[in-house]
C-alpha positions as CSV (number, residue, x, y, z in Angstrom):
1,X,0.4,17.0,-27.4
2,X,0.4,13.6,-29.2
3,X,4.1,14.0,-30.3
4,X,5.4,14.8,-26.4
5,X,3.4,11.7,-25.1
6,X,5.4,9.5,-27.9
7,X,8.4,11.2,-26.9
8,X,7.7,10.6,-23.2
9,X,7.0,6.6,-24.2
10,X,10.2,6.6,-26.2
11,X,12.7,7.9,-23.6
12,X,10.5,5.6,-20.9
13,X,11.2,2.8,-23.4
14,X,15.2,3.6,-24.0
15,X,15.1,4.0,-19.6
16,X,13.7,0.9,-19.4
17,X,16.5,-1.4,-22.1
18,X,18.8,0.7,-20.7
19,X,18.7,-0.8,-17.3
20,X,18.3,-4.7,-18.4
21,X,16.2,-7.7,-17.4
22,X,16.3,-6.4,-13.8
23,X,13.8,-3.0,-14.9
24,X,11.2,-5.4,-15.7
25,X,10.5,-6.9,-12.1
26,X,11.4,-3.4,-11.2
27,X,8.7,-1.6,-13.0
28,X,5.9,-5.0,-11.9
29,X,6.7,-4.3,-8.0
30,X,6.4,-0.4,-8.7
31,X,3.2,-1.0,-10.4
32,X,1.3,-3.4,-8.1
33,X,2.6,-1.5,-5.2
34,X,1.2,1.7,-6.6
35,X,-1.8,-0.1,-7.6
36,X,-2.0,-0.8,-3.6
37,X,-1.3,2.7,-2.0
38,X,-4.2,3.6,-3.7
39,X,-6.2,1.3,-2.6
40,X,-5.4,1.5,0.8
41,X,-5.6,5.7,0.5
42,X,-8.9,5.7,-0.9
43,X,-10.2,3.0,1.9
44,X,-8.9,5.1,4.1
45,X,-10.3,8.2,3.0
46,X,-13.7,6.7,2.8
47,X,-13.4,5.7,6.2
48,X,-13.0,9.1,7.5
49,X,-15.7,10.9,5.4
50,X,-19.9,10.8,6.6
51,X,-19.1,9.1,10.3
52,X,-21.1,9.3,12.7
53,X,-20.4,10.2,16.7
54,X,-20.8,7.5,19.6
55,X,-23.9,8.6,20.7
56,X,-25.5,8.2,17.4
57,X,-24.1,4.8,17.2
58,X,-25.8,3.8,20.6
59,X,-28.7,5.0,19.1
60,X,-28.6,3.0,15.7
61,X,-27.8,-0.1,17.9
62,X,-30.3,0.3,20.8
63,X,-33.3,0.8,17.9
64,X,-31.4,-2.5,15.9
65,X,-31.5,0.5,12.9
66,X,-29.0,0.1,9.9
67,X,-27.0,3.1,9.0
68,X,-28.3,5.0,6.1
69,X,-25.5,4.3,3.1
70,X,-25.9,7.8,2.2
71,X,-25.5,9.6,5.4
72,X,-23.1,7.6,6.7
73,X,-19.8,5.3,5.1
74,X,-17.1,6.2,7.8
75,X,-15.8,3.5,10.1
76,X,-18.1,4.1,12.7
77,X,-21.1,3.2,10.6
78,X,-19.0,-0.1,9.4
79,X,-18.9,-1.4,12.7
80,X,-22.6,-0.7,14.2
81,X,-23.7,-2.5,10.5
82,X,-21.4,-5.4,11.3
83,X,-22.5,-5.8,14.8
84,X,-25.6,-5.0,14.1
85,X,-25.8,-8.1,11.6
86,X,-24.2,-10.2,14.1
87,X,-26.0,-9.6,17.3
88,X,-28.0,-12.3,18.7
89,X,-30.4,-10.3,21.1
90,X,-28.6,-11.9,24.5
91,X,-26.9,-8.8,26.0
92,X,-23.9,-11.3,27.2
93,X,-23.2,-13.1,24.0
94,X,-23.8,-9.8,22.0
95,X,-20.7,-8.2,24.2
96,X,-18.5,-11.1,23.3
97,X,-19.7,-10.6,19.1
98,X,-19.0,-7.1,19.9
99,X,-15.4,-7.6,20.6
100,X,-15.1,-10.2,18.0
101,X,-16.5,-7.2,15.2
102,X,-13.9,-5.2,16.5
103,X,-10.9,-7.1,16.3
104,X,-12.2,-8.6,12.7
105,X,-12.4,-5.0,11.3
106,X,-8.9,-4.0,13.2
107,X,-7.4,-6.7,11.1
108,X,-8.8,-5.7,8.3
109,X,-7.3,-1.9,8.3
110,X,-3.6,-3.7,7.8
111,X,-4.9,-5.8,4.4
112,X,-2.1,-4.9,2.2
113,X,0.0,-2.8,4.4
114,X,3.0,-5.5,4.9
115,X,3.1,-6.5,1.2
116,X,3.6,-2.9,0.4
117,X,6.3,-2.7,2.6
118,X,7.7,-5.8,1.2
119,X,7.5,-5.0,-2.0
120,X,9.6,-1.3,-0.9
121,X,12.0,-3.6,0.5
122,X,12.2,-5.6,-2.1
123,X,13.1,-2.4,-4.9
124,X,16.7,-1.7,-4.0
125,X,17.7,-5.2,-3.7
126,X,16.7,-5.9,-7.2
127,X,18.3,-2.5,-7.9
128,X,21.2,-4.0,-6.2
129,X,21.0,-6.7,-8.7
130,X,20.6,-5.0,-11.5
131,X,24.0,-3.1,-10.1
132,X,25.9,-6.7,-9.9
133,X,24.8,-8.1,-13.6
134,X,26.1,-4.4,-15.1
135,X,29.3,-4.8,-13.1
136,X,29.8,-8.6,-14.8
137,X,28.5,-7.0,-18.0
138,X,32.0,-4.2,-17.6
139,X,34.2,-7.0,-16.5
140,X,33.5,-9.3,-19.3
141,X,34.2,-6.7,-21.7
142,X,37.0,-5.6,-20.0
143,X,38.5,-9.3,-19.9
144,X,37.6,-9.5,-23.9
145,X,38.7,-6.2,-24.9
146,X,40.6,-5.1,-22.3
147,X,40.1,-1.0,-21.0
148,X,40.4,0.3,-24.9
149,X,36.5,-0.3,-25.6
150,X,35.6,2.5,-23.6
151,X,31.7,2.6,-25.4
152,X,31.1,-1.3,-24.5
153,X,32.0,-0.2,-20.5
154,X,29.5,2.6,-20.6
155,X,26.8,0.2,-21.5
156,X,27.6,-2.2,-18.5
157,X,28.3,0.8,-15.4
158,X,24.7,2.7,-17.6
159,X,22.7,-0.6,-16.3
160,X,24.5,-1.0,-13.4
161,X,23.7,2.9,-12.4
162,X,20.0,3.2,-13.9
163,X,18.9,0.1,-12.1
164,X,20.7,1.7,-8.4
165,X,18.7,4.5,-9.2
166,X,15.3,2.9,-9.9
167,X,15.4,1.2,-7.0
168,X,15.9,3.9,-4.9
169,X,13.3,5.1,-6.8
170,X,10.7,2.3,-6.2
171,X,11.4,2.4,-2.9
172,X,11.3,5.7,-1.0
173,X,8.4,6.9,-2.1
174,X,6.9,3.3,-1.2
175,X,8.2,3.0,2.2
176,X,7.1,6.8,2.9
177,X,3.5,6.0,2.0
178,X,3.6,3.0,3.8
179,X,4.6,4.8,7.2
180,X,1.4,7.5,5.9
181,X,-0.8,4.6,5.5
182,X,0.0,3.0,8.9
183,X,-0.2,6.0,10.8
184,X,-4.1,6.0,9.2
185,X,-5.0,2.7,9.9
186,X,-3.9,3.3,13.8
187,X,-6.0,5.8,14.3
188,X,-9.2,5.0,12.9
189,X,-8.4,1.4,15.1
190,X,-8.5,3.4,17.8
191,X,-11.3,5.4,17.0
192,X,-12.9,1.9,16.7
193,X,-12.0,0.4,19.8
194,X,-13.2,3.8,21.6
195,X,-16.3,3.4,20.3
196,X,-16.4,0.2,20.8
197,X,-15.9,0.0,24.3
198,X,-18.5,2.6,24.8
199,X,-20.7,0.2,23.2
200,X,-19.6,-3.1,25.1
201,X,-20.4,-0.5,27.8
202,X,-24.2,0.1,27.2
203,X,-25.1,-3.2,25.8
């Protein structure tokens, strides 16, 4: 097992010289960006998992009771905690900090989202660079050598190709989980602002 993880490192190693100076920023965007999916998924997922319905929100709220941690971590529970931390006790200003919790935690489900599609977007254009310097890498041994060093040309359209294709790499799977991740955040907003307007409703 030991000798196919070197082997794996090695041939991840020769991918990586083999594409240039551009598989470096390459391989930091895919990394961080990574790093930030998961983030976001996990969020997400906790979010989801041990909510509670409206009516037992109204509940927590109209007894001024904190959700138990244990029982409940969805995004429900965040947003009686929040308000429940907030409220002043005057039913008027309380329907104003209300609204205000709502929004803030809104905002808070797109942390991350439009760097990650940045950083997508980002992939194939340094791909695209990578693609450029391994063109001017061929044509510069083409001008010194002419067509006859057909070895020193394979090197320059290798880089050029492998950094294309890491790009494309980076990117599709990024810009696929960023559509996944939005299409998460808008609904738990809206299941937010639902109960959140039942709430504004009874205060």
């Amino acid at each position: 097992m030991t000798e196919g993880v070197l082997t794996a490192l090695y041939r991840a190693e020769h991918y990586l010289q083999s594409g240039g100076i551009v598989m470096i920023p390459l391989a930091v965007i895919s990394v961080v960006m990574w790093l930030l999916i998961i983030n976001r998924a996990f969020y997400f997922r906790r979010l989801y998992l041990k909510n509670m319905d409206t009516r037992k929100a109204w509940e927590h709220i109209s007894k001024n009771k904190m959700p138990d941690p244990a029982k409940y971590q969805g995004a429900v529970s965040m947003l009686v905690a929040e308000f429940i931390r907030s409220r002043s006790g005057d039913s008027v200003l309380d329907r104003f900090i209300l609204d205000e919790t709502v929004l803030r935690i809104n905002r808070s489900m797109d942390d991350y989202l439009g760097f990650i599609g940045a950083l997508a977007a980002v992939a194939p254009l340094m791909g695209l660079l990578g693609t450029v310097i391994g063109m001017i890498v061929t044509f510069d041994v083409i001008s010194v050598f002419g067509t006859g060093n057909a070895r020193a040309m394979a090197g320059g359209i290798s880089e050029a190709l492998i950094t294309t294709q890491t790009g494309l790499l980076v990117a599709i799977p990024g810009l696929y989980m960023k559509g996944y991740l939005d299409r998460r955040a808008q609904k738990l907003k809206q299941r937010i602002s639902v109960v959140g307007y039942y709430l504004w409703r009874h205060l």
